[in-house]
Every structure is written in C-alpha cells, then in structure tokens.
C-alpha positions as CSV (number, residue, x, y, z in Angstrom):
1,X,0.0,0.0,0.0
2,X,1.3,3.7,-0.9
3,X,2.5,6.3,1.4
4,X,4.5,8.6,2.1
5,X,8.1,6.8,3.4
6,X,8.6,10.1,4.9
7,X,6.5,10.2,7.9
8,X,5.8,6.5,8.7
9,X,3.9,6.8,12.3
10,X,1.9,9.1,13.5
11,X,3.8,10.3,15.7
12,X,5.8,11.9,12.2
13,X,2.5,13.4,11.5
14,X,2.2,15.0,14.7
15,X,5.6,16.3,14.9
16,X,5.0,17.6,11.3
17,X,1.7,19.0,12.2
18,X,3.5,20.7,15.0
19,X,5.7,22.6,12.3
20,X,2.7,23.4,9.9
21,X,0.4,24.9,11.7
22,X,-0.2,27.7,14.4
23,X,0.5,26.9,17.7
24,X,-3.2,27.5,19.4
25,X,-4.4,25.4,16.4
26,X,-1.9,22.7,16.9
27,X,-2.6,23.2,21.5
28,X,-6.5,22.5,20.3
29,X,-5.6,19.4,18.7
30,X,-2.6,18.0,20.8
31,X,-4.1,18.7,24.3
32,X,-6.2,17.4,26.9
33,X,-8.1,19.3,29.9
34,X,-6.3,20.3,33.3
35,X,-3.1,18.2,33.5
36,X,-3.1,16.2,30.4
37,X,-3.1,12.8,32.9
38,X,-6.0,11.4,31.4
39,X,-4.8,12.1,27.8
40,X,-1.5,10.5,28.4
41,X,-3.1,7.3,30.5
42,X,-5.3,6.3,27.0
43,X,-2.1,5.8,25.3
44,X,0.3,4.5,27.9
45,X,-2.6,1.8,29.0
46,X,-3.5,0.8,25.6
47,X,0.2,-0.1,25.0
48,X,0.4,-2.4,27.7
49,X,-1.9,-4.9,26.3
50,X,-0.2,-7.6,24.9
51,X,-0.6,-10.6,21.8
52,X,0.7,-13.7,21.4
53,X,1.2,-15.2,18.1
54,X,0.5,-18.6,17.0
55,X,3.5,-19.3,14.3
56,X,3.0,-23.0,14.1
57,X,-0.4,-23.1,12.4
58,X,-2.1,-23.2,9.1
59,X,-2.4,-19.5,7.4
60,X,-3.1,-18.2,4.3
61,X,-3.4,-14.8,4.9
62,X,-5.0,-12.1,6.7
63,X,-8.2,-9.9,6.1
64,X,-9.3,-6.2,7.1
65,X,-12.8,-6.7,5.7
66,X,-15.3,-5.8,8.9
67,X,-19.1,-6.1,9.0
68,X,-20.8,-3.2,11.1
69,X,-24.7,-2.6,10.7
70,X,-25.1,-4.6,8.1
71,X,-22.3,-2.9,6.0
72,X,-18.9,-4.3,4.7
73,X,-15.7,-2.2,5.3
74,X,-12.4,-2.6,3.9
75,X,-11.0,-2.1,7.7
76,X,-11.8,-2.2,11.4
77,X,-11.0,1.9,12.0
78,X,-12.9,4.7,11.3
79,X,-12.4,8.5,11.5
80,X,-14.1,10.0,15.0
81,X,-15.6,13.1,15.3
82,X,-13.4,16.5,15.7
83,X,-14.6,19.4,16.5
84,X,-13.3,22.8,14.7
85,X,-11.3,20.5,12.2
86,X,-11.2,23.7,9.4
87,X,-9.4,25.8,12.2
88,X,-6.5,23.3,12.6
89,X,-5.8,22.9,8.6
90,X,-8.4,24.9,6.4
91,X,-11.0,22.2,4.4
92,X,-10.4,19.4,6.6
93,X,-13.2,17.8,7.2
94,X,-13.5,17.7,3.5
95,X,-10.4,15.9,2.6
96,X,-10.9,13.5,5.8
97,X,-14.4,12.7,4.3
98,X,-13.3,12.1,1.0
99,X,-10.6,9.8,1.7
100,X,-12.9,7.8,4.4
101,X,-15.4,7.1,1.1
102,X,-11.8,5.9,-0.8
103,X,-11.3,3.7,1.5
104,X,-14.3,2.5,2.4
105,X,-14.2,3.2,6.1
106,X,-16.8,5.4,8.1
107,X,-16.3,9.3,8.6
108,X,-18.5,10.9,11.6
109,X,-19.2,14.6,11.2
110,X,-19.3,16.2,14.5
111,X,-22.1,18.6,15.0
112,X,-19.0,21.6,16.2
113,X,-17.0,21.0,13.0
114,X,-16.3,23.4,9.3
115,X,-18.5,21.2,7.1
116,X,-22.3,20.6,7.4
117,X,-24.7,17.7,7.0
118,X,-26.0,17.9,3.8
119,X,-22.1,17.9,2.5
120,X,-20.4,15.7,4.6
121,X,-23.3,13.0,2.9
122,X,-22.9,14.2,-0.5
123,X,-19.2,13.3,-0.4
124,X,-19.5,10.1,1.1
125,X,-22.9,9.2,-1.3
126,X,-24.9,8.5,2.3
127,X,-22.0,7.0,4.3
128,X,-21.4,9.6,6.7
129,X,-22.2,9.2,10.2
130,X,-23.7,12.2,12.3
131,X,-22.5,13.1,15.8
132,X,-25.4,15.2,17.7
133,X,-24.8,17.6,20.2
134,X,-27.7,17.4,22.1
135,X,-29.6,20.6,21.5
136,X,-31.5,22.2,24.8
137,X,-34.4,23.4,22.1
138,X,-36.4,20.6,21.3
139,X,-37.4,22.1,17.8
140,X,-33.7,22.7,17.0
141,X,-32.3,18.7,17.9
142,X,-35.7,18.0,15.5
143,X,-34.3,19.7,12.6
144,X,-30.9,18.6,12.9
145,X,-32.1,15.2,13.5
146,X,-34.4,15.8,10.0
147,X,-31.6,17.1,8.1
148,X,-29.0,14.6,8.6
149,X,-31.6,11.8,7.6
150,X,-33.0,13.9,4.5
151,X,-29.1,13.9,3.7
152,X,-29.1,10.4,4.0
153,X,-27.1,9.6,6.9
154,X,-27.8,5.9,8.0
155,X,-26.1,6.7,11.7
156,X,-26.3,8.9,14.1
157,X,-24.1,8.9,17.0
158,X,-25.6,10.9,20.1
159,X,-22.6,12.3,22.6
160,X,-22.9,12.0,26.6
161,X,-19.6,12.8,27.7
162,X,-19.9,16.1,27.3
163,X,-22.2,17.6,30.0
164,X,-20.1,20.4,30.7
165,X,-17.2,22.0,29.0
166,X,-13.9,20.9,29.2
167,X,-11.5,23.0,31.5
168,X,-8.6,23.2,29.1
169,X,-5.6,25.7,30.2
170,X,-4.1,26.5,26.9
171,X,-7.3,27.2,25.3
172,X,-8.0,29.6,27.9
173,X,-4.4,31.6,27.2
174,X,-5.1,31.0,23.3
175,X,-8.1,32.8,23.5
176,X,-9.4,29.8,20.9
177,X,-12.5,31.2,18.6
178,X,-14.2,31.3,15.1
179,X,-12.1,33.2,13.8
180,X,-9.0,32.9,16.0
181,X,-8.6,35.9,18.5
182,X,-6.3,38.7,17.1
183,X,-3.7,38.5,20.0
184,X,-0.5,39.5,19.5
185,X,0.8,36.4,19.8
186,X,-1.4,34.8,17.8
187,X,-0.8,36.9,14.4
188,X,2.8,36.2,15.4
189,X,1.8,32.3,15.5
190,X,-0.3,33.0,11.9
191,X,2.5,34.9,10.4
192,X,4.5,32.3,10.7
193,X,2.3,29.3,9.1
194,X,2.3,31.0,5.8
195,X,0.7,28.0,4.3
196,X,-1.9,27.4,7.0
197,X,-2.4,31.2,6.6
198,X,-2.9,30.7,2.5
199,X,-5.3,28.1,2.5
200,X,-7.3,29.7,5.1
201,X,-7.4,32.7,2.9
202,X,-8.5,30.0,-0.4
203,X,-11.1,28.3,1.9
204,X,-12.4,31.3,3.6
205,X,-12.5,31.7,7.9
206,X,-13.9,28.2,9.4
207,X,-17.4,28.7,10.6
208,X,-20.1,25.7,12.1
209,X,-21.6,25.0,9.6
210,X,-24.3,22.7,10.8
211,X,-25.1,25.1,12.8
212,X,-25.3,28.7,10.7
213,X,-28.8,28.2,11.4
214,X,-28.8,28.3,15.0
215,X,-25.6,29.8,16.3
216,X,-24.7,33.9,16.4
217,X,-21.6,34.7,14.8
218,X,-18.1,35.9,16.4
219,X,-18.6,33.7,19.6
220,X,-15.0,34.1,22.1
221,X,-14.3,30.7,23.5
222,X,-16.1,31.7,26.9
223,X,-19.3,33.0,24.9
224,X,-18.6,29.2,22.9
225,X,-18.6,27.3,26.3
226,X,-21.6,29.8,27.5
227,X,-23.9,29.3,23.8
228,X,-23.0,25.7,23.7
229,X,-23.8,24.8,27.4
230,X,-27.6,26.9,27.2
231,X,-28.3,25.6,23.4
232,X,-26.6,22.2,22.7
233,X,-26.9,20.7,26.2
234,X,-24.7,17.6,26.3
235,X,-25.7,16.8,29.4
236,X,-28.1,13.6,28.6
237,X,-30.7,11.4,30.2
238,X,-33.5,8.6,29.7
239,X,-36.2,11.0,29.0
240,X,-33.8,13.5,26.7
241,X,-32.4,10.2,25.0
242,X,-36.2,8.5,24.3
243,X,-38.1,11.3,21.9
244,X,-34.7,11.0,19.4
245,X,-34.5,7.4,19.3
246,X,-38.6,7.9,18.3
247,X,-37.4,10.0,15.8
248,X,-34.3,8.5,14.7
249,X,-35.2,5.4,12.0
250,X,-31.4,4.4,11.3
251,X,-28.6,3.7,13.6
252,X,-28.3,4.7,16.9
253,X,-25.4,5.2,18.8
254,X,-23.8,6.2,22.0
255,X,-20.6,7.9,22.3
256,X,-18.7,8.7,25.4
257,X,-19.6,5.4,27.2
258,X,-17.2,4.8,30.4
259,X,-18.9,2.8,32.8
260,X,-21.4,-0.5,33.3
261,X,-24.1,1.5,34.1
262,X,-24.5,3.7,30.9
263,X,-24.1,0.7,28.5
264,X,-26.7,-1.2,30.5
265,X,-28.6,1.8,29.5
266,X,-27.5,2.0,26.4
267,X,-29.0,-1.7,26.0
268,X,-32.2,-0.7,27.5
269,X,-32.7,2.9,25.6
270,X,-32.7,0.6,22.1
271,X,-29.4,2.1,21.2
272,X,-27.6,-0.3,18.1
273,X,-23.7,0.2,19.4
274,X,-22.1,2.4,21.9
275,X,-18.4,4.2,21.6
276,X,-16.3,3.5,24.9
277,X,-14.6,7.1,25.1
278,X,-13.5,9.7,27.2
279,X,-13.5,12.2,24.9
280,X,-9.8,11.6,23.8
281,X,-8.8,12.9,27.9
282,X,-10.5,16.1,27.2
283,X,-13.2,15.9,29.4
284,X,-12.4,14.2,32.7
285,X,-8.4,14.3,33.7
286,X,-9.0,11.8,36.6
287,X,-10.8,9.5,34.9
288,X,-9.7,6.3,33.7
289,X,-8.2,5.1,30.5
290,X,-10.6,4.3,27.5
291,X,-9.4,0.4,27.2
292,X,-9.9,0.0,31.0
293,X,-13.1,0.7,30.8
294,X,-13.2,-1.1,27.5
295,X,-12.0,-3.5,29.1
296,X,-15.3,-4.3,32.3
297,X,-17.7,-3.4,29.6
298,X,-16.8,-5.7,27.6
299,X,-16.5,-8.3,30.3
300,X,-20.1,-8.3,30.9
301,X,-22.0,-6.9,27.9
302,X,-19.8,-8.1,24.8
303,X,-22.7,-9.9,22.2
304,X,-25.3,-7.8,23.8
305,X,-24.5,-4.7,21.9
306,X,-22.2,-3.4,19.4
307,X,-19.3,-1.9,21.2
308,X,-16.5,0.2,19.7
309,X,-13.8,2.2,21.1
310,X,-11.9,5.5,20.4
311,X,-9.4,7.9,22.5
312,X,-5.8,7.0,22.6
313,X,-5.2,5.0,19.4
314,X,-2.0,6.2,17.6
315,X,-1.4,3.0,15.5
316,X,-2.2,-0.5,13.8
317,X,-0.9,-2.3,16.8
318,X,-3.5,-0.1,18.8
319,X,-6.0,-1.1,17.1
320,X,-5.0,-4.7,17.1
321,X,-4.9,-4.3,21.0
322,X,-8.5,-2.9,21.3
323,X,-10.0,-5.5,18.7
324,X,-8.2,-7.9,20.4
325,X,-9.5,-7.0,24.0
326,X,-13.1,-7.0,22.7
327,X,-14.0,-4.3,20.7
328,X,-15.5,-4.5,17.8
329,X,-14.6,-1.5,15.8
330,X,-12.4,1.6,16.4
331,X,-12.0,5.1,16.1
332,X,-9.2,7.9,16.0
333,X,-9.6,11.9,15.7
334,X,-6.3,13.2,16.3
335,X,-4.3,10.6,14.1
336,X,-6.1,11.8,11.4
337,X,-5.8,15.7,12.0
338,X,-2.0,15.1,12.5
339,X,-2.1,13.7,9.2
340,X,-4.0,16.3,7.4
341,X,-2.4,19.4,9.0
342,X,1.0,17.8,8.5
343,X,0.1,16.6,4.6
344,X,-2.5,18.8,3.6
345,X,-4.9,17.8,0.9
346,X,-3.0,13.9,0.9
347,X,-3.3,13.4,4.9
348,X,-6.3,11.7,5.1
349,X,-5.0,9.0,2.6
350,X,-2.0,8.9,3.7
351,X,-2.9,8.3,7.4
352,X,-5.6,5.2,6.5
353,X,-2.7,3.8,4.5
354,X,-0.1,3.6,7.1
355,X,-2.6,2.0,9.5
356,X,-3.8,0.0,7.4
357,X,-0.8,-1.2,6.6
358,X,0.4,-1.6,10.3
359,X,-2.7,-3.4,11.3
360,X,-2.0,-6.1,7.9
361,X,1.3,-6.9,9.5
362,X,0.2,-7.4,13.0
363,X,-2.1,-9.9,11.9
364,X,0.5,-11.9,9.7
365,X,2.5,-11.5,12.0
366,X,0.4,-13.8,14.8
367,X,-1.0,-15.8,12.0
368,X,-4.3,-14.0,12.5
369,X,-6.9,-14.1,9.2
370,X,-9.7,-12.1,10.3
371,X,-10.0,-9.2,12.9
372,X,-12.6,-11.1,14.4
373,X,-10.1,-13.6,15.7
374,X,-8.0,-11.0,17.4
375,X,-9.5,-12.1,21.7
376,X,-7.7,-15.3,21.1
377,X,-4.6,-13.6,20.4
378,X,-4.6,-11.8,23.3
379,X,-2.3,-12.1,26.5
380,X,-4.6,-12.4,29.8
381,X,-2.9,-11.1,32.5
C-alpha cells in the first residue's frame, strides 16, 4: 500500500503538524483538559496490552474486511468526530471525508465542526455518520435530527460525555475562537504558518456550519462554552435520550460510554452500538483510561451490543490491542488531524494507508486471518 516513506507513524505526522500549523491550532488538537493525565493514561494503558502469536499453524493470509450494521468495510477503524477541524488545517473535514469514502471506512461529522450535514453526505454518497450535540431546544435537535436523515445519513451517533465544557488551560491563554482571537501572539503564530495562513485565505475563515442556522456569529471561547452549554446541552438522560431514538429510524449510537451502568442503558434505551470514550482525555483528567473501561464493559456486555472504542489509538498495533480485548470496531480523531495538518490535501490517505498497513502486519504477524479472531490472540494477564 502507498505512502509517504517520509512520515511513517503518526507520531511523524504530529511532529509535522506541529511545524505546519499555528501553535493554538496545533494546542486545540494535541491537548487534553487540566493536567493532560487522562490524555497520556489512553495511550500508555492501551500499549500495555499484549498478543501472542500462534506461528506454528495453518495461514493463508490475513483480512481487514469488517461487518458493522449490516455494512462491509475494507478495515476495522474509522475517522471519529473533531470538532473545529477547518481551524486546525483549512478544508479538513473535506479531505478526511473524502478519503474515508476511498477507503471505504466510516467518517463521523461532529455537530461543532467546518463542514455541514447535507455535504459531509454528498461526499460520502450517504455513508457519513452524524455526531449530535444534544440541542437544549427541542425544535432545534428535530431539525438537525431531519436534516442529517434527509441527507441520507444511515447513523447517528448521540454524545454523553460532554455535560459540561472541558477545563482546558491552553485554550483559555489561546483565547481559541471562530475566527482565531487577534492577539499579538497569535498573528505572530499566523504569520508564521504561511501556508496554513494561504489556504485559510483560499477556503475562507472556518465557521459551524451545521449550525449557521442556530448559532450567532463571532462567539469568544467563553461566549462558545456559555452558547453551547444553554443551546446544545450535552448533558443527557433517559427522558432526553427517548423522543430521538422515536425519531431517529437508522442507527443509533452512543458515544462517550465509560462505565457499566450507561451501556446497560444504552442496551435498555434501544441504542444499536455504543463508543467507549472519554472524549480523547478532554473531558475528565482523573478519569480512567478508554481500554480499561473497555475492558469491564466488555467483560459483561460483549454480544449484547455493538461496542466500539476511540481515544488514545495512535497506531495499527493499537487497534489490534482494542480489537483484540473485545472491541468491535475503532475510532481515531487526532491521528487523522496530525495527518492532514501535516500533509494537507494527501493526509487523510495517507494516514488510513499507514494504519492500514500496520494493522495487515500485526495480523500476519500472529498468524491472524480475520480481525474477528484477534480475543484469542490476546495475552490475559
């Protein structure tokens, strides 16, 4: 598979993203909230699971194909949700979308990003997925709800783990907005990123698009955290949850799931799948990792719902080590920003390429054919 022999990790990307772009765009993206424990936990405890290969046996090859809602995809990762991706490297979401219908793996458009509903489907011929915010307004979460499903999105993925705003530092000093605040330091930062600067004058200044509708222009991150807490309420429960799945004739999924409790909820609410995610550590720094709590959930509830996973992936092996500890499918959001703002316009392919890749020789590598055989690869500890 082709790539760019340049920048064969992510962790390239990111250190190339770091050089491309300015440095409250590239803070948005890298960070966590508070201390940054959480964010670095997701990593460091998904790298401690461990596989065991089985040389000695029969194997004639290995396959990426997955199965998820009734849909074949050529691998076992999609592209999460990102909010404010045109800020970070101008068209994003567009060249993420694009390259995810390539490939044949899912994109999910979150309801904070630079591209709207009704495009995000038309470049992805229906195979976008749709992240709600969960709007306070009940007429507002109806027309967002309609729209996605006149666009002809199949899945909608419903967000709990955001029922406040996250308390993150450098946002804060970065003064982080739509368009970015004029600081000082900040045209410094613009100045120079003469590319980043270019394209954003080609593509024009990011807005929401999803929600031009509904949102007042020229929102500071404080009047952001202040609109978004009042109109899109993230903060969820049984009798917000029940009116959309009445609505809501695809798909339905929840994202943010960390504990026992909410998938047993999940399971009782109708939902088809639920996300295990913390919101990538930007949410809640003294929570726990995302494959720990993979990890109970799926102790108890795998084959009674769909479960997936995002927040802390970086690589194939990672995704090996999720699959392998139960999940069913996986996502990544800041893998494929790294890859974009470090690559521009051939980010998105490049980044599915190299995981892709990764993940093919991890399972030839244990003698693995299908994805679905990963649990009895796994080490238990």
């Amino acid at each position: 598979m082709e790539f760019n022999k340049q920048y064969p990790a992510v962790e390239d990307l990111r250190k190339e993203a770091q050089k491309k772009i300015p440095r409250f765009a590239f803070e948005y993206l890298d960070g966590g909230c508070n201390e940054d424990v959480n964010l670095k936990r997701n990593t460091d405890e998904i790298r401690t699971v461990q596989l065991k290969p089985h040389y000695l046996k029969t194997f004639n090859g290995s396959n990426l194909n997955t199965t998820l809602f009734g849909k074949t995809y050529a691998a076992p990762f999609g592209i999460a949700p990102v909010g404010l991706q045109g800020l970070m490297w101008p068209n994003a979401p567009e060249i993420l979308a694009k390259a995810a219908y390539a490939h044949n793996i899912p994109f999910i458009l979150s309801t904070v990003t630079t591209m709207n509903i009704e495009r995000a489907c038309e470049l992805t011929e229906g195979n976008a997925w749709f992240q709600l915010y969960n709007p306070a307004a009940e007429e507002v979460r109806n027309d967002i709800i309609d729209r996605a499903a006149a666009a002809g999105c199949e899945v909608l993925v419903l967000l709990c783990d955001v029922p406040t705003f996250g308390y993150r530092p450098r946002d804060f000093k970065n003064g982080l907005a739509l368009p970015p605040k004029m600081s000082l330091r900040n045209i410094i930062q613009i100045l120079g990123r003469p590319r980043w600067a270019l394209n954003t004058l080609r593509y024009g200044t990011p807005t929401f698009e999803t929600l031009k509708p509904y949102t007042p222009e020229g929102l500071n991150l404080k009047q952001l955290g202040a609109f978004m807490d009042k109109t899109f309420s993230g903060r969820l429960d049984t009798e917000r949850i029940k009116p959309i799945r009445d609505r809501w004739k695809g798909k339905l999924i929840l994202k943010g799931v960390a504990s026992e409790a909410d998938t047993q909820t999940a399971i009782d609410l109708g939902f088809d799948g639920i996300i295990v995610s913390n919101h990538g550590g930007r949410q809640l720094d003294a929570g726990e990792s995302s494959i720990a709590a993979l990890q109970s959930i799926v102790a108890k509830y795998k084959h009674k719902i769909t479960i997936m996973q995002d927040s802390g992936l970086r690589s194939g092996p990672d995704i090996a080590r999720c699959l392998a500890s139960g999940a069913d499918f996986t996502f990544m959001g800041r893998a494929f920003m790294y890859g974009v703002a470090a690559l521009g316009v051939q980010g998105g392919n490049h980044t599915i390429s190299i995981l892709k890749t990764q993940l093919q020789q991890n399972l030839e590598q244990l003698c693995c054919a299908s994805i679905t055989d990963l649990p009895n690869y796994l080490v238990h500890k």
